[in-house]
N, C-alpha and C positions, 0 to 999 in steps of 0.2 A: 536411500531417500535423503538424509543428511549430505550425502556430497552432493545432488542435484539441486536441494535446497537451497546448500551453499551457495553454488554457481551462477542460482536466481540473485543474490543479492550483492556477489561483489562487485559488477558493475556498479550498481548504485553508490558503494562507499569510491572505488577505483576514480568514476569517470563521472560520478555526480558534479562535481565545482567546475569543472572541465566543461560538462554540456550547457551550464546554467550559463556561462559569458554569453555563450552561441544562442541559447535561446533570449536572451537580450541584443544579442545581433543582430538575430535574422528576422525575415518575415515569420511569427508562429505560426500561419493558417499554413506556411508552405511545409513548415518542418513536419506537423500533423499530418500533411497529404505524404511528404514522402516514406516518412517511420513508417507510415501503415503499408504502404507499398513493399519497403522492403522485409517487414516481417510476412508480409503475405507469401514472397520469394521462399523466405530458411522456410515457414512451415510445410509450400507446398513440397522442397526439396526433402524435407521430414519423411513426408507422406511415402516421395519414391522410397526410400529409404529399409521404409516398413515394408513395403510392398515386396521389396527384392530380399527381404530376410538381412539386411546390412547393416540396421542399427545396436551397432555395439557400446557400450556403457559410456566410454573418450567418447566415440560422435556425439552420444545425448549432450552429454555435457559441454561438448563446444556449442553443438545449436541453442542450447539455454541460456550460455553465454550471449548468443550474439542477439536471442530474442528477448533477455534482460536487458542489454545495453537499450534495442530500439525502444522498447518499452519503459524505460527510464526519461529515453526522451518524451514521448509521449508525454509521461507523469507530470514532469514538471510544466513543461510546455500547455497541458492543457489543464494547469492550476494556473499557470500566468497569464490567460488568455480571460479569465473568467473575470476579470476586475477590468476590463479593456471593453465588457460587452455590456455587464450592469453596472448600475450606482450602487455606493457602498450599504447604501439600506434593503438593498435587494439581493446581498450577499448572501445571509442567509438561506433563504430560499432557493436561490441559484445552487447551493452548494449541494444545499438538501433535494437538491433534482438529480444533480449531479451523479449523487450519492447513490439515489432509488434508482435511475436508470441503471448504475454498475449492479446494484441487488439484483433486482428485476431480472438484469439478464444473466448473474451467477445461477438463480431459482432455475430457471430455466435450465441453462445448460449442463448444470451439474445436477439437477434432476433427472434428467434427461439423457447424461454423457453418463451416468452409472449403468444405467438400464441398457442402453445402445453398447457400450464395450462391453457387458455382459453375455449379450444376446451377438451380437456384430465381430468382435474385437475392437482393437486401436487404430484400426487403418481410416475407416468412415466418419470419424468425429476429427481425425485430424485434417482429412483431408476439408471437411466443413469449416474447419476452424479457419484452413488458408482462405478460403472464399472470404471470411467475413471481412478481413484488413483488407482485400481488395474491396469491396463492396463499402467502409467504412470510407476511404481513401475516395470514390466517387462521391458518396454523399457530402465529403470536405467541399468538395469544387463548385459547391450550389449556398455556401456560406457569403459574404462580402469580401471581396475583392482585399479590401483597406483593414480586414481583422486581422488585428494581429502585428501589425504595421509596428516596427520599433524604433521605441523614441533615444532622440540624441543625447548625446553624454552632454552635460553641461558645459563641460570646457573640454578643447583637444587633447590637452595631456592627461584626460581620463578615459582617450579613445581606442589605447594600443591594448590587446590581449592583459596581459602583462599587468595593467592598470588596471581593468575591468575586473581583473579575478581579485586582487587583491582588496579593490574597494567595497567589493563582497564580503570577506571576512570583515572587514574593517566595520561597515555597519553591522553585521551581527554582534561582534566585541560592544560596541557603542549604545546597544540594546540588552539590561539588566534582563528581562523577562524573554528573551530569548535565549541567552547565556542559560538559563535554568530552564525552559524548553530542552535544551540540549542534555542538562546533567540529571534530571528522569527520565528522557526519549532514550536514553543511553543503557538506563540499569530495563526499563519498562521491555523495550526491545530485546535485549537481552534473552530475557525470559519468555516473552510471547513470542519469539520464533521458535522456540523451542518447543514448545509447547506443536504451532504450527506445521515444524517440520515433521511430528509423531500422528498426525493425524490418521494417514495413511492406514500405520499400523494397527494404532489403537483403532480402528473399524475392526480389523479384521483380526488380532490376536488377542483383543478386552472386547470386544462386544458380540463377538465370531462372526460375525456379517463377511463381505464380499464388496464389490465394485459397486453396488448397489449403494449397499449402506455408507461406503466412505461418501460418495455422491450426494444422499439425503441428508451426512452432517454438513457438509457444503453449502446444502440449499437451504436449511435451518437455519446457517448464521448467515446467511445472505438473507433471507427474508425478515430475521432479526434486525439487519440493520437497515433493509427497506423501512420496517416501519419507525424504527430509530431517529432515521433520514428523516419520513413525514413528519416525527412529532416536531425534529430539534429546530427542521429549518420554519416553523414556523415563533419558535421562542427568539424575544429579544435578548441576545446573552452580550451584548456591547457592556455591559457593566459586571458580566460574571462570566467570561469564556474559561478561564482559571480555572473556578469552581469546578464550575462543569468537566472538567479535566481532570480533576485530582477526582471530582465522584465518579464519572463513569469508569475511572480506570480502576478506581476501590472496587466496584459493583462487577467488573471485566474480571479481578483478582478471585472473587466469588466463584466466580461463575467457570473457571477452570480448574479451581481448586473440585466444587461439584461433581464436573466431568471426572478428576481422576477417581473418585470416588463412587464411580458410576460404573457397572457392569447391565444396564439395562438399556437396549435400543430405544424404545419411546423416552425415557426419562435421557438419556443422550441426547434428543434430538430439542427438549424441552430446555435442555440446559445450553447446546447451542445455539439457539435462537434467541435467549437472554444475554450470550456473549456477543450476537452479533448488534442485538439492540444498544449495549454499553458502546458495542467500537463506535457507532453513529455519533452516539451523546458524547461521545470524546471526540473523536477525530472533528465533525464537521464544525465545531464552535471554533476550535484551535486551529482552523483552516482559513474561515474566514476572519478570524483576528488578523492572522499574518496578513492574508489578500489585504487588508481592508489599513493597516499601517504600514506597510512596506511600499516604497513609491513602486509605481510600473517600471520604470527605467532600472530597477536592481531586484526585480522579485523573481526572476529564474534565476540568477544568481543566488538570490538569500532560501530561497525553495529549496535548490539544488544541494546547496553545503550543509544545509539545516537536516535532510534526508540522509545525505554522506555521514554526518559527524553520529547521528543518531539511531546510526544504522552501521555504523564500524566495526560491532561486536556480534552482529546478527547474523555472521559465515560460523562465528565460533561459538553463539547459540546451539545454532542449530546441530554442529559437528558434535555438541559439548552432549543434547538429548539422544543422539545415537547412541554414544559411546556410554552416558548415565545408563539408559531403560536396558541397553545389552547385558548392563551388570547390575539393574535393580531390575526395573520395570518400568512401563508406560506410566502407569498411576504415580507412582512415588515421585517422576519427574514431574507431571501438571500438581499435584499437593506441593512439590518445592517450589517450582514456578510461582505457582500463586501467592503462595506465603508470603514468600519473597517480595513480591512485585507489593503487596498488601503495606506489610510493612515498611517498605522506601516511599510510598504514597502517603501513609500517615508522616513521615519522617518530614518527606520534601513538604506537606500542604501545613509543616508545621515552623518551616524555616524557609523556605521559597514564597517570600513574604511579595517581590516583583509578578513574579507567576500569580500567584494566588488572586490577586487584587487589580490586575493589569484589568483595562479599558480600551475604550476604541471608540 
């Protein structure tokens, strides 16, 4: 679980600054149509896979490779598209839709995809999974023509590769309260992959569950942050995105500390659903701050390196909970996680004075 975990994220640190120039390149609506296509491809190839008895541990791991990378694109690309389609007052909202539609259809499927590979196996949910990116990718092509359209660099000698990546870094550098987005996204990450990548087990070696139950922690904190999502994108937080950041992630330190403390499936799934409510109240304010001050012309860029940089530690998270829980336990590692993450949040909302107090 830790190596495949891994393998989900170093696309993101590898090839994040790399796809953010390109998604200031290109058409977004096109890039959206084609990721989804070609992840529909590696999953349906998955599928044979399964089917023929051939998926050995290497193949998982190159296909998660290549379905983190398209899904990397995806990510950024359909955070830059979202300030292209509303006004900045409508951010909010837009975000917290954005949000609920991803809950919505985690509840579902991971509700659903526990219960199905129990009763089914792995072969019927994957091969569903291929349909959906094809199906996604058709629903792209009934969007505007002009979404997504990218705007021109302001002068030519900011037009070459070369220029484009580097005037990426350059504005994050020039941005105090990003520069500190980065130095807690660093320690936070850290530890909540870790945390992440043990989910797995902790269903089924601390809670004795099965596919079932890893599935219903899934749909917990996905429904957690559906309603998360409801509450947040209706709060004005243009004068406290910060805040909101440094609490829900305090209230997120809770609420896994909790879990490791937990050998009870219902109080599991209770306590998950308050982790997933904190991820909403953090992530979606701290989303559309960036959308809502980063011009259109550098925000797959600033998205892209801002996810890379803050997310650089989050292969050797994850690597780091295997290697801890084999030699402590599942528990001991979400109690350290927590701690941890607990107090670098009181640390940073007591010295990350830019973070704390940033507007929009």
């Amino acid at each position: 679980m830790g190596v495949v975990v891994t393998a989900t994220l170093v696309p993101v640190v590898v090839l994040g600054p790399t796809l953010g120039v390109y998604v200031d390149r290109w058409n977004r609506r096109r890039i959206l149509i084609a990721t989804n296509v070609v992840e529909g491809v590696i999953v349906a190839g998955l599928s044979l896979l399964v089917v023929s008895h051939t998926a050995a541990l290497g193949i998982l791991v190159v296909i998660v490779l290549g379905l983190a990378s398209a899904a990397q694109f995806v990510r950024i690309t359909s955070t830059a598209v979202v300030p292209q389609t509303v006004g900045v007052d409508d951010l909010p909202a837009a975000n917290g839709l954005m949000s609920f539609s991803n809950s919505f259809n985690q509840i579902i499927g991971l509700s659903l995809g526990g219960v199905v590979v129990a009763l089914f196996g792995v072969s019927l949910p994957i091969e569903y999974d291929a349909v959906t990116f094809f199906v996604a990718a058709v629903l792209l092509l009934f969007t505007p023509r002009e979404l997504g359209a990218p705007e021109p660099a302001p002068a030519p000698e900011v037009a070459t590769f070369r220029a484009q990546f580097v005037e990426g870094f350059a504005y994050i550098r020039s941005q105090r309260y990003l520069v500190e987005v980065i130095a807690l996204g660093i320690i936070v990450n850290f530890f909540a992959n870790a945390v992440s990548a043990l989910f797995a087990p902790y269903a089924g070696l601390v809670l004795h569950g099965g596919a079932a139950t890893y599935g219903l922690l899934g749909a917990a904190i996905a429904a957690g942050a559906l309603v998360g999502a409801l509450a947040i994108g209706k709060v004005n937080t243009r004068r406290s995105a910060g805040r909101y950041l440094f609490g829900g992630a305090a209230l997120l330190s809770l609420a896994m500390i909790a879990l490791g403390l937990t050998r009870s499936i219902p109080l599991a799934l209770v306590e998950a659903a308050a982790l997933g409510v904190m991820l909403s109240v953090t992530n979606v304010p701290m989303l559309t701050l960036i959308q809502a001050k980063v011009p259109s012309r550098l925000l797959g860029r600033v998205m892209a390196t801002l996810m890379s940089l803050i997310l650089v530690v989050s292969p050797v998270g994850s690597f780091f909970a295997g290697t801890l829980a084999a030699a402590t336990s599942i528990g001991a590692v979400f109690l350290l996680s927590g701690v941890v993450m607990l107090v670098a949040e009181g640390i940073g909302f007591a010295t990350l004075a830019a973070l704390r107090d940033v507007t929009y």
